[in-house]
N, CA, C, O and CB atoms as a CASP TS submission, in Angstrom:
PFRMAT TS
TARGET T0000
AUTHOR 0000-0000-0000
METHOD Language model
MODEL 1
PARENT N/A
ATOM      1  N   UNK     1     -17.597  -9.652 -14.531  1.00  0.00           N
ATOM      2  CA  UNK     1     -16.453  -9.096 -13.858  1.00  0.00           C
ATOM      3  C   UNK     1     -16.676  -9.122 -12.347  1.00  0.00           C
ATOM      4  O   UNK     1     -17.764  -8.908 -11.813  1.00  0.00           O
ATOM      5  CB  UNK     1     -16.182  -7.673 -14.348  1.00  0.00           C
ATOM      6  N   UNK     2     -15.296  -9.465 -11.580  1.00  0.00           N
ATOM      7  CA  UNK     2     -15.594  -9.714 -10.303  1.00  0.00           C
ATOM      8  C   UNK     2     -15.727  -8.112  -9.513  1.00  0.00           C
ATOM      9  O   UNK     2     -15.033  -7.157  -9.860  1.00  0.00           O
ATOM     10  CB  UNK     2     -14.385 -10.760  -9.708  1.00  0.00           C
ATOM     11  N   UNK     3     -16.799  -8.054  -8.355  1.00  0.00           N
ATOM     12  CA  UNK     3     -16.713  -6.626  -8.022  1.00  0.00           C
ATOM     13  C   UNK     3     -15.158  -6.203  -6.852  1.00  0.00           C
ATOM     14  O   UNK     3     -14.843  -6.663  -5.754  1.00  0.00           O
ATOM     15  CB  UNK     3     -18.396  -6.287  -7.193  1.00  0.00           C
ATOM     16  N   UNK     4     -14.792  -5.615  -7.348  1.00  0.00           N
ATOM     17  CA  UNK     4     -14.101  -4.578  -6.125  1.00  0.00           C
ATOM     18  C   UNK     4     -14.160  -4.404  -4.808  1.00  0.00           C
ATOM     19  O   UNK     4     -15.289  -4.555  -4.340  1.00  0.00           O
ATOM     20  CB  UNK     4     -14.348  -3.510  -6.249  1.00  0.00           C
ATOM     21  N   UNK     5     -13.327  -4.140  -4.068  1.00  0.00           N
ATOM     22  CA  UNK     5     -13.721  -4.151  -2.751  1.00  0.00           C
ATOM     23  C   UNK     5     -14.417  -2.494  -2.728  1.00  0.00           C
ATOM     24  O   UNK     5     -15.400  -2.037  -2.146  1.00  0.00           O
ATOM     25  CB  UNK     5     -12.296  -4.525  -1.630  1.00  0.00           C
ATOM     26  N   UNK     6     -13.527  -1.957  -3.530  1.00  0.00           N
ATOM     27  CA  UNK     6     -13.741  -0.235  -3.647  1.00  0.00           C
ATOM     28  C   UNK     6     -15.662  -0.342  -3.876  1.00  0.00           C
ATOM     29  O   UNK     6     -16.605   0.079  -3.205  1.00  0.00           O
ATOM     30  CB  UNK     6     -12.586   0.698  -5.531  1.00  0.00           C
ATOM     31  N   UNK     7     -15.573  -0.987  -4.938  1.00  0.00           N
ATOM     32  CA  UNK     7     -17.079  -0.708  -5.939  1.00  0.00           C
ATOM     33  C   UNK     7     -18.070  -1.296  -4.623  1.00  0.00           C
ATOM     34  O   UNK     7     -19.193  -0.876  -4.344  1.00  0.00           O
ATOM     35  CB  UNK     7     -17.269  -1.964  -7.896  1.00  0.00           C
ATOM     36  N   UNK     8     -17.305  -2.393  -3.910  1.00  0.00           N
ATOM     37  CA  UNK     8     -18.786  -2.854  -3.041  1.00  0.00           C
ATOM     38  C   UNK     8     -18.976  -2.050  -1.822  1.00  0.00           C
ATOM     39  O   UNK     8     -19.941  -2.284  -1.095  1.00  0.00           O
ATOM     40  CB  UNK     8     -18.791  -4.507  -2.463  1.00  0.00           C
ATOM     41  N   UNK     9     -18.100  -1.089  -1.531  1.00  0.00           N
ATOM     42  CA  UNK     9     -17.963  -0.016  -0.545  1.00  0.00           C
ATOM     43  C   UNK     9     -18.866   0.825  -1.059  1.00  0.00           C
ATOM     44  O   UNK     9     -19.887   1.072  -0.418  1.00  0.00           O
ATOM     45  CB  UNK     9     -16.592   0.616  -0.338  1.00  0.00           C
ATOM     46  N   UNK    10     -18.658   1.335  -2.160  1.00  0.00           N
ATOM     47  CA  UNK    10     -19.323   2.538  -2.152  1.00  0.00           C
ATOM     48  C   UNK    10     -20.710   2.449  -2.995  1.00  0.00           C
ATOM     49  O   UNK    10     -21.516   3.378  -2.953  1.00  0.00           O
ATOM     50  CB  UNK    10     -18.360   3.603  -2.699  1.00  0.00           C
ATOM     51  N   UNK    11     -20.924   1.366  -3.705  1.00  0.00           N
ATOM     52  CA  UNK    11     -22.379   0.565  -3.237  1.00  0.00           C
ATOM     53  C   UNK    11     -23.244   0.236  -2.283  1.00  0.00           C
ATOM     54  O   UNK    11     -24.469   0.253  -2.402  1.00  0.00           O
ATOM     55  CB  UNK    11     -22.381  -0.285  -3.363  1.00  0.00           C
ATOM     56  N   UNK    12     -22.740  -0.011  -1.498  1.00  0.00           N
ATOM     57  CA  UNK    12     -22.888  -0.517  -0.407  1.00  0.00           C
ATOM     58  C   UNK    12     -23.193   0.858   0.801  1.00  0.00           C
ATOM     59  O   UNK    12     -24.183   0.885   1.532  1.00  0.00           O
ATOM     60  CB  UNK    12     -21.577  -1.458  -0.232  1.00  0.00           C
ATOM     61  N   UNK    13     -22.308   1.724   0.788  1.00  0.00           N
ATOM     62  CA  UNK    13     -22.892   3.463   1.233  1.00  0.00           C
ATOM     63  C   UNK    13     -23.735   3.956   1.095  1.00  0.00           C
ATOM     64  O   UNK    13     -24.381   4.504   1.989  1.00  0.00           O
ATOM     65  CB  UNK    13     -22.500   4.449   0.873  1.00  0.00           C
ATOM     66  N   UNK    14     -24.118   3.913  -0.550  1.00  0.00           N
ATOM     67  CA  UNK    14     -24.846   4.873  -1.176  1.00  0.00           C
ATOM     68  C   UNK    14     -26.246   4.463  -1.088  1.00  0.00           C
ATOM     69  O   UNK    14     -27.216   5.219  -1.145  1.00  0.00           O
ATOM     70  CB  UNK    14     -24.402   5.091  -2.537  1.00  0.00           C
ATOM     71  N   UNK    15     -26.264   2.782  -0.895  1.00  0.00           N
ATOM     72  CA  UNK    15     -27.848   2.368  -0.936  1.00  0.00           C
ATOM     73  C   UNK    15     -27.983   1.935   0.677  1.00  0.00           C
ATOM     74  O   UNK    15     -29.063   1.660   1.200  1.00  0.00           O
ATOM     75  CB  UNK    15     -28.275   0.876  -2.198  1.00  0.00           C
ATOM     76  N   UNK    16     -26.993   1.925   1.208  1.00  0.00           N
ATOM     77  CA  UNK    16     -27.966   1.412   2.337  1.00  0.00           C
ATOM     78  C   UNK    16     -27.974   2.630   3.733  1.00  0.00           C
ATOM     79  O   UNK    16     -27.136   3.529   3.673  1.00  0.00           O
ATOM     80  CB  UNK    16     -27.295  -0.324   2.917  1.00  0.00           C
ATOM     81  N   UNK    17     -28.956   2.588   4.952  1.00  0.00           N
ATOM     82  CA  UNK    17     -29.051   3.826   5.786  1.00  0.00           C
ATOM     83  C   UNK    17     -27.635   4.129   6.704  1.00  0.00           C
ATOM     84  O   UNK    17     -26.959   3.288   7.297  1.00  0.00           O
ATOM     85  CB  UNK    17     -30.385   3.626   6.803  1.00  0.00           C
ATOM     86  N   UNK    18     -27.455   5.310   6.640  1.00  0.00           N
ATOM     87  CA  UNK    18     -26.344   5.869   6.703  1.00  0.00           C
ATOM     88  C   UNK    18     -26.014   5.979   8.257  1.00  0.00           C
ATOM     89  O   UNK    18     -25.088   6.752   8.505  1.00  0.00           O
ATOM     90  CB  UNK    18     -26.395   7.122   5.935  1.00  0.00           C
ATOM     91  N   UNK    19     -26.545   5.408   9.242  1.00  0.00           N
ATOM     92  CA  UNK    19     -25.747   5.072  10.543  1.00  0.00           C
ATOM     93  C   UNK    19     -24.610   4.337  10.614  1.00  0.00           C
ATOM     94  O   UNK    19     -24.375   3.537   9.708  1.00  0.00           O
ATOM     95  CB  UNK    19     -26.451   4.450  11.363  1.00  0.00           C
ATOM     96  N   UNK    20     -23.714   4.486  11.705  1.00  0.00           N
ATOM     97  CA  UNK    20     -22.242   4.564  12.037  1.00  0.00           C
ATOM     98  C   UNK    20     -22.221   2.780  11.952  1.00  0.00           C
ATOM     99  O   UNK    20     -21.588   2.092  11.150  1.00  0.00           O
ATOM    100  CB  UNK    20     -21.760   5.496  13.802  1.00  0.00           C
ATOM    101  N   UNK    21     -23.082   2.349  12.998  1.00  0.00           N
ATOM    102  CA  UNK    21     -22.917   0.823  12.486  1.00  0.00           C
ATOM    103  C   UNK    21     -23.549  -0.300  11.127  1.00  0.00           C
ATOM    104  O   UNK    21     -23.682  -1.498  10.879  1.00  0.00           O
ATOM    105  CB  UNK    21     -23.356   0.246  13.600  1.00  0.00           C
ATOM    106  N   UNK    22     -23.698   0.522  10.764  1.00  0.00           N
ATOM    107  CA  UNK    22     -24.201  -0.127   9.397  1.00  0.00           C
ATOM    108  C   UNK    22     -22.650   0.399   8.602  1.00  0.00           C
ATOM    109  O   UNK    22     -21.817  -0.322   8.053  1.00  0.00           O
ATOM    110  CB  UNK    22     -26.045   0.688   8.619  1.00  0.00           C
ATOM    111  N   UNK    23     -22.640   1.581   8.739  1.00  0.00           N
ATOM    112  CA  UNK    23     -21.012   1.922   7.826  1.00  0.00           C
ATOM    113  C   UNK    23     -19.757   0.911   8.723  1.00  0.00           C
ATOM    114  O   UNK    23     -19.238   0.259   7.817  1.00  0.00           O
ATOM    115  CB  UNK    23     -20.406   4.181   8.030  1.00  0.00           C
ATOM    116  N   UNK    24     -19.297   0.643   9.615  1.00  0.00           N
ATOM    117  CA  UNK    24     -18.669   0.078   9.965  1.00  0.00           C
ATOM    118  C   UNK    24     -18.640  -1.518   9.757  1.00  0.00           C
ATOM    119  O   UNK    24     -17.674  -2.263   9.590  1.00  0.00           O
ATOM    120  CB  UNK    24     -18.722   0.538  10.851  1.00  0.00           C
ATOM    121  N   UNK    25     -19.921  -1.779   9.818  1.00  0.00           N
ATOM    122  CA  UNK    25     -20.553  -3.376   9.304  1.00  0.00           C
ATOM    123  C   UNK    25     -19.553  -3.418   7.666  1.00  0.00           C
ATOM    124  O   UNK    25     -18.576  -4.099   7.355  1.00  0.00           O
ATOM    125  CB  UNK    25     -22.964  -3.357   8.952  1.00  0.00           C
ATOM    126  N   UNK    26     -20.191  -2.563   7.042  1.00  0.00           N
ATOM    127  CA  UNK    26     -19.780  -2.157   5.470  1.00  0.00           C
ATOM    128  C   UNK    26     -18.357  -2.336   4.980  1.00  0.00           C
ATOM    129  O   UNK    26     -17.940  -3.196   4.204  1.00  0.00           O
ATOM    130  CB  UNK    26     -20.037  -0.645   5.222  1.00  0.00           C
ATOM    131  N   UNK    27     -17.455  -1.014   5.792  1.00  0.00           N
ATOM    132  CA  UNK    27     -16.570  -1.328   6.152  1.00  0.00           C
ATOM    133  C   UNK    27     -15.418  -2.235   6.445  1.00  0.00           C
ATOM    134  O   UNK    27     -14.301  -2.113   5.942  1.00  0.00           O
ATOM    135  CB  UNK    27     -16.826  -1.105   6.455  1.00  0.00           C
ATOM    136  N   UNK    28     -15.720  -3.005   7.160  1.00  0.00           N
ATOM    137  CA  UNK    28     -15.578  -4.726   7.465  1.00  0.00           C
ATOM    138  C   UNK    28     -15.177  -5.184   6.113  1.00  0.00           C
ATOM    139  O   UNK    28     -14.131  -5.298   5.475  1.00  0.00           O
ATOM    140  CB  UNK    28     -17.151  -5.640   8.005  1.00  0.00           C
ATOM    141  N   UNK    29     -16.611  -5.427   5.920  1.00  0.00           N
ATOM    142  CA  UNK    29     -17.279  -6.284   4.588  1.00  0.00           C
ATOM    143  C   UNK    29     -15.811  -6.276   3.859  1.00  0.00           C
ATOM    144  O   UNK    29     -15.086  -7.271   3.855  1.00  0.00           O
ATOM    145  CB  UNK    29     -18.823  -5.352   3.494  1.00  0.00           C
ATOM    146  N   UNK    30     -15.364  -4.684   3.071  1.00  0.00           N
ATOM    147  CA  UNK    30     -14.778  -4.230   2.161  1.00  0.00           C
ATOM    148  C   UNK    30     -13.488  -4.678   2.415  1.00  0.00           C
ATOM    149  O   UNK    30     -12.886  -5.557   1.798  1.00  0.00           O
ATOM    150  CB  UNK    30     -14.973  -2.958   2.001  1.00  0.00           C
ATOM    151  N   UNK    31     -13.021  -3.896   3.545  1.00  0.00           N
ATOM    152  CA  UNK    31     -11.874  -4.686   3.784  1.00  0.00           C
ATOM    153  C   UNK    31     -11.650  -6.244   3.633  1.00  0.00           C
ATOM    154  O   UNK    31     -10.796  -6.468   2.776  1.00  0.00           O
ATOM    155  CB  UNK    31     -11.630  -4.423   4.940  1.00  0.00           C
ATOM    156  N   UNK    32     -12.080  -7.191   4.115  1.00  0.00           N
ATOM    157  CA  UNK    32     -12.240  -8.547   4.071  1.00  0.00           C
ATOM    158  C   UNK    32     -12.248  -8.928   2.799  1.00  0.00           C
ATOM    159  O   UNK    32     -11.723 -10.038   2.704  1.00  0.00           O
ATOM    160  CB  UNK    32     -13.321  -8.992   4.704  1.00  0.00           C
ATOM    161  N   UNK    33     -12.725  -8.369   1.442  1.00  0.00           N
ATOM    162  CA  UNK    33     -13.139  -8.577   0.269  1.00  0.00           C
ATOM    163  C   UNK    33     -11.869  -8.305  -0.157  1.00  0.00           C
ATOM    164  O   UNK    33     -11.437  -9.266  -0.794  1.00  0.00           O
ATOM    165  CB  UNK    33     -14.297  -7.871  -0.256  1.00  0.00           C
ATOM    166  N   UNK    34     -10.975  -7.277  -0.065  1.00  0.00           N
ATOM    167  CA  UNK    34      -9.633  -6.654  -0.207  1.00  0.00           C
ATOM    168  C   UNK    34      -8.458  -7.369  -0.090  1.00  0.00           C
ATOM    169  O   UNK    34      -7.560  -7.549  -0.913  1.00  0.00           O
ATOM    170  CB  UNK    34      -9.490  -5.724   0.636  1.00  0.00           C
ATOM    171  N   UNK    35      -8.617  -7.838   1.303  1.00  0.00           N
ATOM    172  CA  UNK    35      -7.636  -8.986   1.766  1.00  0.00           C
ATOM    173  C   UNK    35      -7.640 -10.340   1.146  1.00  0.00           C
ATOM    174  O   UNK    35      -6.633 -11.045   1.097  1.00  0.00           O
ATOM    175  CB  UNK    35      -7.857  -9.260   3.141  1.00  0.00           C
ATOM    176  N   UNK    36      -9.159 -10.785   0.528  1.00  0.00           N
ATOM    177  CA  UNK    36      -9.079 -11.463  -0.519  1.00  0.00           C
ATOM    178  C   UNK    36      -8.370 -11.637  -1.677  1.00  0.00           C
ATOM    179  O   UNK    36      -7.698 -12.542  -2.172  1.00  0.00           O
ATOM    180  CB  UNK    36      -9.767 -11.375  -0.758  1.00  0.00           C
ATOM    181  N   UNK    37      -8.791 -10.217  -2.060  1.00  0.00           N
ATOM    182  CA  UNK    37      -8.141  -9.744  -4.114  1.00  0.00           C
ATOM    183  C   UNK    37      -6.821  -9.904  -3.337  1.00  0.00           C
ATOM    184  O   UNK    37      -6.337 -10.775  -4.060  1.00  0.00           O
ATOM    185  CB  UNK    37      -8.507  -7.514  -5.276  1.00  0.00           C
ATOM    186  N   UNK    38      -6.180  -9.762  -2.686  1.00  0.00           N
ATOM    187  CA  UNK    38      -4.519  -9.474  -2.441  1.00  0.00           C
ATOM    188  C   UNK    38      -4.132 -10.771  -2.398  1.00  0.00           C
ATOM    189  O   UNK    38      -3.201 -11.214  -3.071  1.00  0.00           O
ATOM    190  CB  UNK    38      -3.976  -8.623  -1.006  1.00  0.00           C
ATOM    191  N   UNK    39      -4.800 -11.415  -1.636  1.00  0.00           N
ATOM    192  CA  UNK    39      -4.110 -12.769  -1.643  1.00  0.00           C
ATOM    193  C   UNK    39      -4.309 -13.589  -2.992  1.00  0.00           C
ATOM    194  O   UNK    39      -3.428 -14.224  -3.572  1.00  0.00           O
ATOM    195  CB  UNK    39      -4.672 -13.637  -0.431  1.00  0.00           C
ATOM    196  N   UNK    40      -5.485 -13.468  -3.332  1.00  0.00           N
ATOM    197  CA  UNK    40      -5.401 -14.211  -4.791  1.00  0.00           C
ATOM    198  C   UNK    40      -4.553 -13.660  -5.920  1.00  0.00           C
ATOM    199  O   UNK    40      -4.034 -14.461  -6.698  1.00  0.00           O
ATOM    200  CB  UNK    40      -6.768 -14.265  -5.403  1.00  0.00           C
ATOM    201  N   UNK    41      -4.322 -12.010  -6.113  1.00  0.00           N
ATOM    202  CA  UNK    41      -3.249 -11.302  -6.995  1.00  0.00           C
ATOM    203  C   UNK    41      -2.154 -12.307  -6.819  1.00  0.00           C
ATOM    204  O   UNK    41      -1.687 -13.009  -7.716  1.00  0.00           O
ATOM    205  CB  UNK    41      -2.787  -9.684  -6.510  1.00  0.00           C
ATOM    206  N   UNK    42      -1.798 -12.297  -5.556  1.00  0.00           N
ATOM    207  CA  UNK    42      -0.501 -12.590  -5.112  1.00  0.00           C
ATOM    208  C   UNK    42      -0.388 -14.484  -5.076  1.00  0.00           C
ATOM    209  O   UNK    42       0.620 -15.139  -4.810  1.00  0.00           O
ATOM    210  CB  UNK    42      -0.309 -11.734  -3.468  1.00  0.00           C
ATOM    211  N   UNK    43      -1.593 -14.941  -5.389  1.00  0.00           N
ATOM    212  CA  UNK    43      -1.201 -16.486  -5.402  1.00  0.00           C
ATOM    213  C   UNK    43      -1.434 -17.000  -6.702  1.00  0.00           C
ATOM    214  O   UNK    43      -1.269 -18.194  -6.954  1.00  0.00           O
ATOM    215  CB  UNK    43      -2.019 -17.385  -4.378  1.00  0.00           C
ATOM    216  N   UNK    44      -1.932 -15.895  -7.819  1.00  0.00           N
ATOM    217  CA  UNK    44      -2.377 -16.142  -9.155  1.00  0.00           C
ATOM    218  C   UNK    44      -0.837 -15.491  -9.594  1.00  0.00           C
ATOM    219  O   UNK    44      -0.120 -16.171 -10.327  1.00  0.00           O
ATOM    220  CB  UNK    44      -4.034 -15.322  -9.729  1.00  0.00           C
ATOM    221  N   UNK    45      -0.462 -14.421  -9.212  1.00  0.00           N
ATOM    222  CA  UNK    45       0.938 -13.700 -10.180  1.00  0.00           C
ATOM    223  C   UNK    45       2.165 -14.585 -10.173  1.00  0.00           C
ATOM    224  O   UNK    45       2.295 -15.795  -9.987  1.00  0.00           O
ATOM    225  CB  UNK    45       1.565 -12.114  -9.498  1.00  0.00           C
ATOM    226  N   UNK    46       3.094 -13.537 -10.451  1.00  0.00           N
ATOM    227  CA  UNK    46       4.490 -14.363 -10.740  1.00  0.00           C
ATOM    228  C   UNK    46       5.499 -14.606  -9.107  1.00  0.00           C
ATOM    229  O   UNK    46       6.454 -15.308  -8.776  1.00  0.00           O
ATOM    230  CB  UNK    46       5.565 -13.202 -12.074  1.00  0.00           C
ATOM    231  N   UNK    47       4.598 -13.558  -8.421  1.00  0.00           N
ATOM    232  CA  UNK    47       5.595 -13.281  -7.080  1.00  0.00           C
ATOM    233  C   UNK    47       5.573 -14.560  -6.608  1.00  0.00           C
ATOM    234  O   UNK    47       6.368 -14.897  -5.731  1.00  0.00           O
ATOM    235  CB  UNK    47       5.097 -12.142  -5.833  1.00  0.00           C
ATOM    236  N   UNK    48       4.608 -15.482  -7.163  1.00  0.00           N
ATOM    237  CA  UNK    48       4.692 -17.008  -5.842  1.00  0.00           C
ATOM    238  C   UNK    48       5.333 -17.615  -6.611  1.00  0.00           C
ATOM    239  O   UNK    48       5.152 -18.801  -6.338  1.00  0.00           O
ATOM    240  CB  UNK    48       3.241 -18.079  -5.218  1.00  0.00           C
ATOM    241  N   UNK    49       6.194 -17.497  -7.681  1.00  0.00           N
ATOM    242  CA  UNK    49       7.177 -18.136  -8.170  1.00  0.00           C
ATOM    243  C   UNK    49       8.729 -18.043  -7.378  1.00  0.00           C
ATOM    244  O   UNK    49       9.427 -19.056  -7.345  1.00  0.00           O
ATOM    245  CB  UNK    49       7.166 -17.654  -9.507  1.00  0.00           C
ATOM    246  N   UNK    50       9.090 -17.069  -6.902  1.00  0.00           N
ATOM    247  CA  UNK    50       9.804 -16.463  -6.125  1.00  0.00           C
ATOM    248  C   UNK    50      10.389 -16.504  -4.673  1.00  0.00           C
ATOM    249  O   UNK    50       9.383 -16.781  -4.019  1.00  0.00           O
ATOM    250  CB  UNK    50       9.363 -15.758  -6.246  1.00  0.00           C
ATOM    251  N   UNK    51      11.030 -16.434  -4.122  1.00  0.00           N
ATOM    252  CA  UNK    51      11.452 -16.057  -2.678  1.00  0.00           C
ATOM    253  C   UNK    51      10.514 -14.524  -2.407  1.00  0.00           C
ATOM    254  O   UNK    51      10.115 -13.781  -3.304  1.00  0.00           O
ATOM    255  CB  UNK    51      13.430 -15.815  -2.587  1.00  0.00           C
ATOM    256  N   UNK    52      10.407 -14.419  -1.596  1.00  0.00           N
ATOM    257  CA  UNK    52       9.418 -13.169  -1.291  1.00  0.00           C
ATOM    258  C   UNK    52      10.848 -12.390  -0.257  1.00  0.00           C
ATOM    259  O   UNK    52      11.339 -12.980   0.706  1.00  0.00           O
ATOM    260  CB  UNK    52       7.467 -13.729  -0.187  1.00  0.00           C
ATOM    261  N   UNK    53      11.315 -10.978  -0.742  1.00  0.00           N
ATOM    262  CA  UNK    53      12.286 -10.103   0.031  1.00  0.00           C
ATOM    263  C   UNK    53      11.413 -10.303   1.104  1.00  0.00           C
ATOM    264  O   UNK    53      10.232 -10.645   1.048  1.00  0.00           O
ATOM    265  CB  UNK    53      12.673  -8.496  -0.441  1.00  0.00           C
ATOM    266  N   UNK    54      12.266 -10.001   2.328  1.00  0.00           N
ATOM    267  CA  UNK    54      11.161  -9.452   3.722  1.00  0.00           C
ATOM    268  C   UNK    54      12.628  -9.300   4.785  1.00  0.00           C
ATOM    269  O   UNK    54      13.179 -10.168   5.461  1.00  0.00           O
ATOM    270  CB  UNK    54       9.523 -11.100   4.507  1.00  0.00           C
ATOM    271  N   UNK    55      12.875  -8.243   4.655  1.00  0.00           N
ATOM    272  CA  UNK    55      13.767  -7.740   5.798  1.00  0.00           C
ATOM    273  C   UNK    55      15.259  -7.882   5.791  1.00  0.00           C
ATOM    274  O   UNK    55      16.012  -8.119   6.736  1.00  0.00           O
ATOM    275  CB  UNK    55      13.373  -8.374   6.964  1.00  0.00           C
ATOM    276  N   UNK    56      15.635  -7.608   4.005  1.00  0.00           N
ATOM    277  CA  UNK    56      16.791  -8.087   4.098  1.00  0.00           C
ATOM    278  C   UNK    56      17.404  -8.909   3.550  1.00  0.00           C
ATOM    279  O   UNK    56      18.546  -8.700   3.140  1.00  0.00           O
ATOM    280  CB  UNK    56      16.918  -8.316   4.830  1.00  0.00           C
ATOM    281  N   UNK    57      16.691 -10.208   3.400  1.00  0.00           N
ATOM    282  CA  UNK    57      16.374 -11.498   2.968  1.00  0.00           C
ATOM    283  C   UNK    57      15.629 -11.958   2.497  1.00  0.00           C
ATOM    284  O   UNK    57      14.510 -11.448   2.439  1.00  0.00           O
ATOM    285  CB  UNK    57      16.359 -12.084   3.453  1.00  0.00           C
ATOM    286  N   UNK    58      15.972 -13.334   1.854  1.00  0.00           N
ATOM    287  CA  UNK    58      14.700 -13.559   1.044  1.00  0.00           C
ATOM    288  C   UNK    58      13.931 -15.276   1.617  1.00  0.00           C
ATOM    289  O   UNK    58      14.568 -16.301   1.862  1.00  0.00           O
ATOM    290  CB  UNK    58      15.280 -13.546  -0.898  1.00  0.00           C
ATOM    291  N   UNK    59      12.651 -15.108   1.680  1.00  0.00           N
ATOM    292  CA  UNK    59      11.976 -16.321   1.888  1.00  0.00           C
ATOM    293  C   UNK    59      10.873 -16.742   1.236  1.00  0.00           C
ATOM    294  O   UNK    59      10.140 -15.889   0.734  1.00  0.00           O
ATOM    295  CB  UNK    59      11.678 -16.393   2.972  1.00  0.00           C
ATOM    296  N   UNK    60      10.549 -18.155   1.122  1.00  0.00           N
ATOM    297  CA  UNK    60       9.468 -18.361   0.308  1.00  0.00           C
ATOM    298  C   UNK    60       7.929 -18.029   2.126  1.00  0.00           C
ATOM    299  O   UNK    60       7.822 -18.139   3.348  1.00  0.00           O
ATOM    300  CB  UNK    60       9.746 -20.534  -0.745  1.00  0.00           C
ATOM    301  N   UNK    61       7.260 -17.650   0.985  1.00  0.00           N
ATOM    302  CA  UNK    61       6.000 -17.562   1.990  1.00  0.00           C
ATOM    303  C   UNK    61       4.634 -17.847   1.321  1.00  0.00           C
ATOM    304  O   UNK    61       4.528 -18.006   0.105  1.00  0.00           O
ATOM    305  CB  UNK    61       5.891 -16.066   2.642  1.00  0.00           C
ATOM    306  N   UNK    62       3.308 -17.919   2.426  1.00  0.00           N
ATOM    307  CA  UNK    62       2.183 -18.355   1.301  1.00  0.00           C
ATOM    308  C   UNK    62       1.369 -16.837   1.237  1.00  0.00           C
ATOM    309  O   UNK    62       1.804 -15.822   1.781  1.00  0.00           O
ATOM    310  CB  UNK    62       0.971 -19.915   1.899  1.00  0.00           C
ATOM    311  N   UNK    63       0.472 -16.890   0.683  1.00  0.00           N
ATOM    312  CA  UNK    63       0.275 -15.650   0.301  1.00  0.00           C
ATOM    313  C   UNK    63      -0.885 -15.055   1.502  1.00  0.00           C
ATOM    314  O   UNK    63      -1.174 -13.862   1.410  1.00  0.00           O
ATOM    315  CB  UNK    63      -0.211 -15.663  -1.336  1.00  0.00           C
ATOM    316  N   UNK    64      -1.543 -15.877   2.617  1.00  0.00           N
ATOM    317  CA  UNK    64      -2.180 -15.514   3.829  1.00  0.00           C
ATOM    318  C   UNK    64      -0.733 -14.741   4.378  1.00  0.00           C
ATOM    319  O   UNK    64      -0.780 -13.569   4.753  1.00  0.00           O
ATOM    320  CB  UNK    64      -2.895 -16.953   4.814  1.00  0.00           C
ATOM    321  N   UNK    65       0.543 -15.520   4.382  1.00  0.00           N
ATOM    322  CA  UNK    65       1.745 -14.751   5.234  1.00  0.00           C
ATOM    323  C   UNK    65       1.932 -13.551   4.399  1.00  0.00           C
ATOM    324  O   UNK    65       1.720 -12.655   5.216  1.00  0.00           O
ATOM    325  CB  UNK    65       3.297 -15.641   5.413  1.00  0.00           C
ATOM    326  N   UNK    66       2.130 -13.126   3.561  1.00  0.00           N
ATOM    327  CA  UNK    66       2.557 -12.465   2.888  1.00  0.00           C
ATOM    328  C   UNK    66       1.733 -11.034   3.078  1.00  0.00           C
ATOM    329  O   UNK    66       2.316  -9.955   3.187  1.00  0.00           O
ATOM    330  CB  UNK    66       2.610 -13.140   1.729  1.00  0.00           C
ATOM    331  N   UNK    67      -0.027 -11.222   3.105  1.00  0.00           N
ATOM    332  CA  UNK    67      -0.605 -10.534   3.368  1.00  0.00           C
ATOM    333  C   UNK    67      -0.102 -10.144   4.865  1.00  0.00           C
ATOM    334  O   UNK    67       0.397  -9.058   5.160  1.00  0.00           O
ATOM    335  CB  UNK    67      -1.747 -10.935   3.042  1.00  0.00           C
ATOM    336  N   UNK    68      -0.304 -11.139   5.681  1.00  0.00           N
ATOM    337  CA  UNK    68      -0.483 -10.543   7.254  1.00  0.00           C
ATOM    338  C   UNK    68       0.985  -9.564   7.089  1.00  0.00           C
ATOM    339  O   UNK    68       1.189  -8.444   7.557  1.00  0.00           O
ATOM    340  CB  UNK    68      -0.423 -12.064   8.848  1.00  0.00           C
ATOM    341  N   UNK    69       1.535 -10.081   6.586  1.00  0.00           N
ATOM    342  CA  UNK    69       3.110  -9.633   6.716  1.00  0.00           C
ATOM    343  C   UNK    69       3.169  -7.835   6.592  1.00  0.00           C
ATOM    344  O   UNK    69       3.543  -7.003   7.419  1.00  0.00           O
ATOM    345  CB  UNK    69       4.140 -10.469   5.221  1.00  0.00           C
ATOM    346  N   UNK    70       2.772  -7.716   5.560  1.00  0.00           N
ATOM    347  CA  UNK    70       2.587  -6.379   3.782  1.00  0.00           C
ATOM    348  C   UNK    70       1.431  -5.578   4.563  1.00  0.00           C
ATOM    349  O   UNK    70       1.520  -4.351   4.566  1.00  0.00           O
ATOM    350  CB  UNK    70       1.669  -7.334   1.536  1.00  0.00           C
ATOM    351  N   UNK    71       0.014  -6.381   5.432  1.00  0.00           N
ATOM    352  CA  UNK    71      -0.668  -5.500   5.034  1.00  0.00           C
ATOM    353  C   UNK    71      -1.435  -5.074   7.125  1.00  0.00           C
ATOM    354  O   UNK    71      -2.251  -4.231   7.499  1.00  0.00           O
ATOM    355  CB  UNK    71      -1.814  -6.239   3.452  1.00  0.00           C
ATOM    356  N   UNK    72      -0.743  -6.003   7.818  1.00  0.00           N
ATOM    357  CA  UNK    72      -1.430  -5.933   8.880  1.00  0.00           C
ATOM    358  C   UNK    72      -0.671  -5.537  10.287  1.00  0.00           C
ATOM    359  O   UNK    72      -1.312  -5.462  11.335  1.00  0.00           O
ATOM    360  CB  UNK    72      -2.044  -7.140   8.912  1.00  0.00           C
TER
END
């Protein structure tokens, strides 16, 4: 099973030393891992079959846009 961004966060806390830049390093990591699973959800599901709503309207988009769009 593939890990989580959640599971490698708080793996990733619990074992390694608990200064601000090592948690922020971590941090990073997780997020980045996140923005991954989203884009692959979203380029493996049914939504990329679709026009994607966005403001009204509807457009096709790829799923890097879709993220920046949804999540940034």
């Amino acid at each position: 099973m593939k890990q989580t961004a959640v599971d490698y966060l708080f793996q990733e806390l619990w074992d390694r030393p608990k200064d601000k830049l090592t948690w922020y390093k971590i941090a990073g990591d997780a997020k980045d891992m996140e923005k991954d699973q989203i884009i692959d959800a979203y380029d493996s599901g049914e939504a990329n079959q679709y026009s994607y709503e966005h403001k009204g309207g509807y457009k096709d988009i790829s799923p890097e846009q879709y993220y920046n769009e949804t999540y940034e």
